[in-house]
N, C-alpha and C positions, 0 to 999 in steps of 0.2 A: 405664626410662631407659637408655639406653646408655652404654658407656662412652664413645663420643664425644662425648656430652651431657653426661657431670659433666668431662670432660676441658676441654671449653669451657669451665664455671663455677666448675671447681676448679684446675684444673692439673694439672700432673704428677700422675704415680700417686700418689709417696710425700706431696706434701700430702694430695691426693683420700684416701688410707687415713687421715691424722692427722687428718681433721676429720673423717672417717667413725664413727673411733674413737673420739673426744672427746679426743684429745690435742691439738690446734690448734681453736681458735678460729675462727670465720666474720670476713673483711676484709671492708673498707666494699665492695671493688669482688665480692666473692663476693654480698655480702648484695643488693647491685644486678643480677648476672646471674641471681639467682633468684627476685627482682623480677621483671624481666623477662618468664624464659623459663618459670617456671611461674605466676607470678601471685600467688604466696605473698604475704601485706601483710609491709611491711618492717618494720613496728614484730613481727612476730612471731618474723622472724629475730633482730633485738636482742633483744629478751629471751631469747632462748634463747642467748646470748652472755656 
């Protein structure tokens, strides 16, 4: 994935590091672009929230 791919789904760099790192949390509208753009089921981004 590129950086312009999680830039899309995350944002900025320093969120894209803090939820990379386990420091922040996945938002409703993160859990939806990764929905989306990789197909991931949503119920497995919540739980891992």
């Amino acid at each position: 994935m590129s950086e312009a791919e999680l830039f899309d789904i995350l944002g900025y760099r320093s969120r894209k590091s803090e939820v990379l790192s386990g420091k922040r949390k996945l938002n409703l509208a993160m859990i939806r672009k990764i929905r989306e753009k990789l197909k991931v089921p949503a119920g497995v981004l919540i739980q891992a929230c």
